[in-house]
C-alpha positions in Angstrom: 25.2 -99.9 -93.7 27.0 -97.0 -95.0 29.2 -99.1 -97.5 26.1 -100.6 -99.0 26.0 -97.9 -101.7 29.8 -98.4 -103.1 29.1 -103.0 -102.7 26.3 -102.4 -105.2 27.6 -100.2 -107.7 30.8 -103.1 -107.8 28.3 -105.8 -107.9 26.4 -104.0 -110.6 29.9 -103.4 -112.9 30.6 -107.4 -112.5 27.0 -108.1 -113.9 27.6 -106.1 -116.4 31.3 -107.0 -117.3 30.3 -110.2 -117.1 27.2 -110.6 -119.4 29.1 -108.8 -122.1 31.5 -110.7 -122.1 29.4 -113.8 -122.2 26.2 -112.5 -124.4 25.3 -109.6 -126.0 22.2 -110.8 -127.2 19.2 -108.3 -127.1 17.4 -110.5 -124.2 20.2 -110.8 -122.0 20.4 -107.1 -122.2 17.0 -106.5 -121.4 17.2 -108.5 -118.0 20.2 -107.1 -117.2 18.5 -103.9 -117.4 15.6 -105.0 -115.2 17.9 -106.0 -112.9 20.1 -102.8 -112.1 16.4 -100.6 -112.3 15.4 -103.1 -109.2 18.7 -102.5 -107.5 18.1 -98.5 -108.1 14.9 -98.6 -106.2 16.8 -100.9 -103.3 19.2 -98.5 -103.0 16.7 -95.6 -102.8 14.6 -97.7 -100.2 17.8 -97.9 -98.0 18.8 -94.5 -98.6 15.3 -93.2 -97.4 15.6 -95.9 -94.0 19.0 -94.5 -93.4 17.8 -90.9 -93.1 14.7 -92.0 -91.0 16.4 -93.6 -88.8 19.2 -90.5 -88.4 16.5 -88.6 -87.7 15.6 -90.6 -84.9 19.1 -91.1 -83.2 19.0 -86.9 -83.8 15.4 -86.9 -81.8 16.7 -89.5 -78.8 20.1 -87.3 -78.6 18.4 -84.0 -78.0 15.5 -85.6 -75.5 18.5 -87.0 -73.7 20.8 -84.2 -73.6 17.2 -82.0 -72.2 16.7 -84.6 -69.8 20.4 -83.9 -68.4 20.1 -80.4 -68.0 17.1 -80.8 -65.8 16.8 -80.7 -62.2 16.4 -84.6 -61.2 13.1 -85.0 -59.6 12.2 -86.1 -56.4 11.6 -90.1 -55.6 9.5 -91.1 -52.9 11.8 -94.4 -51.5 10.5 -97.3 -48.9 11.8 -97.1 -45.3 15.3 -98.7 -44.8 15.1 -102.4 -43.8 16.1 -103.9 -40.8 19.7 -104.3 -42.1 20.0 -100.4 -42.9 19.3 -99.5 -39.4 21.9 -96.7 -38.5 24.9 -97.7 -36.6 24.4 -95.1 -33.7 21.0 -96.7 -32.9 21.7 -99.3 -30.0 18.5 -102.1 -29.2 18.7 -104.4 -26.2 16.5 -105.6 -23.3 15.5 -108.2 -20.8 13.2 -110.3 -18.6 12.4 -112.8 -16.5 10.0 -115.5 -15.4 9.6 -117.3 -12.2 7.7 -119.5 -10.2 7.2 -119.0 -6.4 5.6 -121.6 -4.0 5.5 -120.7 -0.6 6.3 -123.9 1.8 3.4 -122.9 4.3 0.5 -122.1 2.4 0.9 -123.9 -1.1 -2.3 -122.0 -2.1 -0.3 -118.8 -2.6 1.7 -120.1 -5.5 2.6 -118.0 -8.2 4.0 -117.9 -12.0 4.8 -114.6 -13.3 6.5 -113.0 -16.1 7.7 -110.4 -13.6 9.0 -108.0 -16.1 9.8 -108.0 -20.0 12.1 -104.1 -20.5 13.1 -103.0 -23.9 16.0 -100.5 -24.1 16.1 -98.3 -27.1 19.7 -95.7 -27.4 21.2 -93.1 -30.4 24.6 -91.8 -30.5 24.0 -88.5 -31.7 27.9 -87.8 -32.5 31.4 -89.0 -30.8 29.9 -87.2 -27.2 26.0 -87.0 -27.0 24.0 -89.9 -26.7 20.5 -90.9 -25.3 19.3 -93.9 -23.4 16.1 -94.9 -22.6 14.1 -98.3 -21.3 10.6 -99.4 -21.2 9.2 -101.4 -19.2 6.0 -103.9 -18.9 5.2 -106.2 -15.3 3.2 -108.8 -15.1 2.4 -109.5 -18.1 -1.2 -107.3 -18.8 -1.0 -103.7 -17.6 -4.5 -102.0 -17.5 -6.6 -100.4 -15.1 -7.9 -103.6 -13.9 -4.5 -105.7 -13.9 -1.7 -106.0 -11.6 1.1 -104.7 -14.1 2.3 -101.6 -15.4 4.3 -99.8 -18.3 6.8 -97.6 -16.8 9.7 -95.3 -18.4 12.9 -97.3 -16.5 15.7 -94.8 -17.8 15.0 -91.9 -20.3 18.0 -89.5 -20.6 20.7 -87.9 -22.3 24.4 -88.0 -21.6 27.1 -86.0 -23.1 30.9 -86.0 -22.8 32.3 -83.0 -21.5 36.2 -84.1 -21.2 37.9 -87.1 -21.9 37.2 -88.5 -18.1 33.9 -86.8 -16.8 30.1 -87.0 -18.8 26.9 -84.9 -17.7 23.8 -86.6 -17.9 20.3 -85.2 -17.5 16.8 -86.6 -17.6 15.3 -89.7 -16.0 18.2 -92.3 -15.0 19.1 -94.7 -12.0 20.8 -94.1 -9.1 24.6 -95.5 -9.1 23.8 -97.0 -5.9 25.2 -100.5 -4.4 25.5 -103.6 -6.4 22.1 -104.1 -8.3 20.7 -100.9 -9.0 22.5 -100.1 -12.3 22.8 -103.5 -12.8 20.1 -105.6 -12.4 19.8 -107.7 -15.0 18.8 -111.5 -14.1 21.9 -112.4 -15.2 23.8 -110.1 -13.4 22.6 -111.2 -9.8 22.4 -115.1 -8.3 19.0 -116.4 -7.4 15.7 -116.1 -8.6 14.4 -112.6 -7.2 16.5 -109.3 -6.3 18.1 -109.7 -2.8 15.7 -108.0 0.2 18.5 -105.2 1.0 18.5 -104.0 -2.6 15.2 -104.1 -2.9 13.5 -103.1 0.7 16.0 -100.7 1.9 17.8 -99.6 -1.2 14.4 -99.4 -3.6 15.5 -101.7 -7.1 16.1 -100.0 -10.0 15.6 -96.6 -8.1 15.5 -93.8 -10.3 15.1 -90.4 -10.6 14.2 -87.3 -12.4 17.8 -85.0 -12.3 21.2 -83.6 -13.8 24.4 -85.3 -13.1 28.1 -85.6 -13.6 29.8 -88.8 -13.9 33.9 -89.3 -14.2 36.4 -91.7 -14.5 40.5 -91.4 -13.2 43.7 -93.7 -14.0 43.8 -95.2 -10.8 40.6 -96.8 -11.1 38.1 -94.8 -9.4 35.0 -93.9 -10.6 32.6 -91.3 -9.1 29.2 -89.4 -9.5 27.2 -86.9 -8.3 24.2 -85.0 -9.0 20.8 -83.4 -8.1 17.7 -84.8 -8.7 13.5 -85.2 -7.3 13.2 -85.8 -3.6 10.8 -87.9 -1.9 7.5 -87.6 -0.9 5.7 -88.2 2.6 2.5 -88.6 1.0 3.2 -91.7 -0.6 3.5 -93.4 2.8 -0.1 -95.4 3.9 -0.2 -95.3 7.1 -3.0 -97.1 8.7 -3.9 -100.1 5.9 -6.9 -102.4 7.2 -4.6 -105.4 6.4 -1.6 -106.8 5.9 0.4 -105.2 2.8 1.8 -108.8 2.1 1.3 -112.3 3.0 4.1 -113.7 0.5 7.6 -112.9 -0.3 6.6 -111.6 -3.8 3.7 -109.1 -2.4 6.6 -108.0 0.1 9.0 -107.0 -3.3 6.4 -106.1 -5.2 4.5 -103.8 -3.2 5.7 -100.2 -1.6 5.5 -101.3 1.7 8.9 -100.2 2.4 9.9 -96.3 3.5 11.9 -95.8 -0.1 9.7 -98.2 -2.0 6.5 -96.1 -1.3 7.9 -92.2 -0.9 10.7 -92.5 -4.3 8.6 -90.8 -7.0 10.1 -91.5 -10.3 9.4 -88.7 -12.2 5.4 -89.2 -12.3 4.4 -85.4 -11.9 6.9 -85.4 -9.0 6.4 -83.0 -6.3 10.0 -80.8 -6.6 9.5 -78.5 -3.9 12.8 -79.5 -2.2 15.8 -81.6 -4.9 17.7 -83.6 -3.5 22.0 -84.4 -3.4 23.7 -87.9 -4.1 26.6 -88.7 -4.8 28.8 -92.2 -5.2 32.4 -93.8 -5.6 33.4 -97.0 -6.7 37.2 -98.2 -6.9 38.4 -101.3 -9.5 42.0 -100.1 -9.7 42.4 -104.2 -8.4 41.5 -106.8 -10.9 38.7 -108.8 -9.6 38.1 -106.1 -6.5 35.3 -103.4 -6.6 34.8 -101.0 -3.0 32.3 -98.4 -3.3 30.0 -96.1 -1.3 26.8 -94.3 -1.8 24.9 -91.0 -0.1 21.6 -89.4 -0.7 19.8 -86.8 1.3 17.5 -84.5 0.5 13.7 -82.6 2.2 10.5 -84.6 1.8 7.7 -83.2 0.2 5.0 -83.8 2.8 1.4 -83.9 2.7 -1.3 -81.4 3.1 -2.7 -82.8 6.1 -1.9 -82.4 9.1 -0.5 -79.0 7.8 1.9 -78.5 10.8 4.4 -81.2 10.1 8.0 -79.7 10.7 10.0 -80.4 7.4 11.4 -83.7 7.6 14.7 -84.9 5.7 15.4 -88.4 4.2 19.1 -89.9 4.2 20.1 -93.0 2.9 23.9 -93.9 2.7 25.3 -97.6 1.8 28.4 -99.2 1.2 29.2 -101.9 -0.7 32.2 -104.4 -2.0 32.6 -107.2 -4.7 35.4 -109.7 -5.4 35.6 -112.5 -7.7 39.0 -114.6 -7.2 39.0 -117.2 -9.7 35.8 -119.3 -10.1 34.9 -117.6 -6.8 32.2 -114.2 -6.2 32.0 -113.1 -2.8 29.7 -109.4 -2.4 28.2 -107.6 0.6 25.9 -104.8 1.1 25.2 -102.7 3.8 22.5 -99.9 3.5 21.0 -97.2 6.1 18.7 -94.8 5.9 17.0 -92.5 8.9 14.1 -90.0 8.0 14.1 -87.0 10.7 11.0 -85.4 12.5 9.0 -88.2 12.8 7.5 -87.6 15.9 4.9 -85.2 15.3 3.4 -87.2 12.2 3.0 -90.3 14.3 1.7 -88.3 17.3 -0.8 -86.6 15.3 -1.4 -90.3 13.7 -1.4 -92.0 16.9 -2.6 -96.1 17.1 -2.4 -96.4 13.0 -1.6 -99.9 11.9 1.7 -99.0 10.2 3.7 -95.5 11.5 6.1 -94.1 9.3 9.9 -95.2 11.1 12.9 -93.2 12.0 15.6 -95.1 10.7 16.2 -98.8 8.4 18.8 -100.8 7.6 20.1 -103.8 5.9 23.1 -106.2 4.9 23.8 -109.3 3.8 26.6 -111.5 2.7 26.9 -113.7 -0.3 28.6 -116.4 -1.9 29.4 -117.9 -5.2 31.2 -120.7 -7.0 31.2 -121.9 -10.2 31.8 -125.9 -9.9 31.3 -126.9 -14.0 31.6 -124.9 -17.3 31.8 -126.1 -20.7 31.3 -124.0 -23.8 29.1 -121.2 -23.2 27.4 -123.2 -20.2 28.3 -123.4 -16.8 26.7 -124.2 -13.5 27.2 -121.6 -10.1 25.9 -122.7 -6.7 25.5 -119.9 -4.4 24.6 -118.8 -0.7 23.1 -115.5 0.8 22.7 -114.6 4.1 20.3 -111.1 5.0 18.5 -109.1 7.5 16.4 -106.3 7.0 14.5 -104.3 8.9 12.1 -101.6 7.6 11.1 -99.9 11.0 14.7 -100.0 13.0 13.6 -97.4 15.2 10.3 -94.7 15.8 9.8 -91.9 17.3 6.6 -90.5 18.7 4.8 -93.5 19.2 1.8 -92.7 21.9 2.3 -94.5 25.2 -0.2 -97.8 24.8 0.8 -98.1 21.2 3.0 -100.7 19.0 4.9 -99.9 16.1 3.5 -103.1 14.3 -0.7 -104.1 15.7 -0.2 -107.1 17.7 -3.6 -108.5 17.4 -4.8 -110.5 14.5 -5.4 -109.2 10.9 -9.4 -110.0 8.9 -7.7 -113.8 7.5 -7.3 -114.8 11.5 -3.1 -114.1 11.0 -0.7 -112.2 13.2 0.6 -108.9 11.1 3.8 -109.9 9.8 6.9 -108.2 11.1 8.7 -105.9 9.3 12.2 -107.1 9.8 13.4 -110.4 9.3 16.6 -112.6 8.6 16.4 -114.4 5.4 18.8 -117.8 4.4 19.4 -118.1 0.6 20.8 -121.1 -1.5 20.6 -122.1 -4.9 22.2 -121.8 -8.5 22.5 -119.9 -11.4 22.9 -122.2 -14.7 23.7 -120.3 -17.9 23.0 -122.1 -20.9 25.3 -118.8 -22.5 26.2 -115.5 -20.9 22.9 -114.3 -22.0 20.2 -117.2 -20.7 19.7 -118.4 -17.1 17.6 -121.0 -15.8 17.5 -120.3 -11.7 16.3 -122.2 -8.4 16.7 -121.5 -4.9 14.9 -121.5 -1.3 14.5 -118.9 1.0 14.1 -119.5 4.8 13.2 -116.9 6.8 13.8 -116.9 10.7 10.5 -114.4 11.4 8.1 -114.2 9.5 8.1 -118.2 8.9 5.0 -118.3 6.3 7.5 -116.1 3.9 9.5 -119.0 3.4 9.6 -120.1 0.1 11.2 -122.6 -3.3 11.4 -120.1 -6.3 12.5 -121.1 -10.3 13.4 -118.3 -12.9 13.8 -117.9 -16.3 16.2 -114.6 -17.3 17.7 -113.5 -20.3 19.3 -110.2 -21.5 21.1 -109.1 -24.7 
């Protein structure tokens, strides 16, 4: 645009050249007048645009160079999606399903989504992080339902060397084989095994402070203080049995740990408790470990004169998986001192508190067919428990366990038993297992049971 100018003042010389050389008649000069007067008010018309339009680039120049020098204002943005969660955060969960149909009384069958648990961690930096779980059973949890939503794990744990982490908050005990990892697809057959479950309390937790290290040979340890147990969750004189099935024996406290562990709802912490733990896998395939916790009881209010009794439990435990082979066994006591006078003052209830329990068991696996992520591993387990091994203070006349017949016309069922497992674990991948087994047991016959399951984790 800016050569315009200089290509019509050349064009206008040719014209002009050119007619005078070709006619210089009065006419012809006339229109070639007209002409270059009409090309004089072009060129002034263009002159005028360029300027506007200068002015304009001049205008947009300074608004933009303004516009620069100002602070940038704030943006209100969205919330990240999914994919620009942070790295440290860490999601994962699982759950299970099963089916349980007692042999004996087929009336008594159950299907229950046993437990669906969420697990929510951050990384804070390179040595603090938190984990927590959350957990819903059965399904519906209200005040009129059979489930509950419970905090599982809820805690901090920070590196304090290169081999030993503190942890504080709400977190599980590192006790035998299932505790910390009790995931369905960590553990063969349908429900949790009776020792880890009756005398060892699964997925026992409690409120506390801990330290937690590793060495080169292959030991791993722990120890800590955390909430005690209380007396006052014991029931000692229910009108009826606690349980007539196998699940209301897992499922509800009627077991001294199951009933007295408190985890960390308004515990009473009168008197903390001391654990501690070792575990050595310095041999491929081998893991040996023990386990001991002790600690005072809170006790109830009444009777008020109840000499301060102490709760131990100790276990040991070993692992081995040779090949397609997994052979484990557990054995677990714990003894609760002082008894006497509470039963004494409690004299002919239904169900007295005991002096000592115990389990063990012994189990087998073998997995007979894989292919891909799928493979198929038959199993046996063989168990006794007994939640009242020994009492103290029971009044002359009186029985540990009533020996007449409860309000459905059925003998109380005993609280110790030996229990036969067998079934299998098939994985459709490392993270989905379909289950079946059946459980015989010697005493308490109508217990006796064919169970299916559903688990996953990830």
């Amino acid at each position: 645009m800016k050569n315009t100018p200089v290509a019509i003042a050349a064009l206008s010389l040719f014209l002009l050249t050119s007619a005078q050389a070709a006619d210089t008649t009065p006419d012809v000069a006339d229109k070639l007048a007209q002409q270059i007067n009409q090309m004089q008010q072009q060129l002034d018309a263009m002159k005028q645009e360029l300027a506007r339009v200068k002015a304009q680039n001049d205008a947009l120049a300074a608004a933009q160079a303004k516009a620069a020098a100002a602070p940038a204002p704030v943006v209100a943005t969205a919330p990240a999606p999914a994919s620009a969660i942070s790295p440290n955060l860490g999601l994962w969960g699982y759950g299970e399903i099963y089916y349980a149909h007692p042999t004996k009384d087929k009336s008594r069958t159950e299907a229950d989504l046993a437990r669906a648990v969420f697990g929510i961690g951050y990384k804070f930096d390179e040595r603090t992080s938190f984990n927590s779980e959350f957990e819903v059973e059965h399904a519906v949890a209200s005040s009129k339902d059979a489930g509950e939503f419970e905090v599982e794990q809820f805690y901090i744990d920070h590196q304090l060397t290169d081999s030993i982490n503190a942890k504080a908050g709400l977190y599980l005990m590192p006790v035998g084989l299932l505790n910390e990892h009790h995931e369905p697809t960590n553990f063969f057959g349908v429900q949790r095994n009776f020792v880890e479950t009756l005398i060892i309390p699964s997925t026992w937790r409690e409120g506390g402070v801990g330290l937690h290290g590793t060495s080169d040979i292959g030991l791993t340890w722990d120890l800590g203080v955390t909430t005690g147990l209380n007396l006052g969750g014991w029931n000692n004189s229910p009108e009826d049995p606690q349980y007539r099935t196998a699940l209301d024996l897992q499922n509800n406290a009627v077991a001294p740990m199951q009933a007295m562990h408190q985890e960390l709802q308004l515990a009473n912490a009168q008197h903390l408790a001391q654990y501690a733990g070792v575990n050595y896998n310095g041999v491929p395939g081998l893991q040996v470990g023990a386990f001991a916790f002790t600690g005072d009881l809170a006790l109830p209010v009444v009777p008020a004169n109840l000499p301060q009794s102490r709760l131990t439990l100790w276990e040991t435990h070993a692992r081995w998986t040779p090949g397609n082979a997994d052979i484990s066994a557990v054995y677990a006591r714990g003894t609760i001192s002082k008894t006497a006078t509470y039963n004494l003052d409690n004299a002919g209830v239904s169900n007295p508190i005991p002096s000592s329990f115990l389990g063990y068991y012994v189990q087998g696996a073998y997995k007979v067919w894989e292919s891909g992520g799928e493979k198929l591993t038959p199993f046996v387990r063989w168990e006794h428990y007994d939640m009242g091994a020994s009492y103290a203070g029971i009044a002359p006349g009186f029985t540990p366990v009533p020996t007449g017949l409860a309000s459905d016309g059925k003998p109380w069922p005993q609280p110790h038993d030996r229990v036969w497992t067998a079934g299998a674990n098939f994985y459709l991948n490392p993270n989905v297992v379909l289950k079946a087994d059946y459980q015989r047991f010697s005493t308490n016959t109508d217990l006796t049971r064919v169970d299916l399951g559903l688990g996953l984790a990830f």
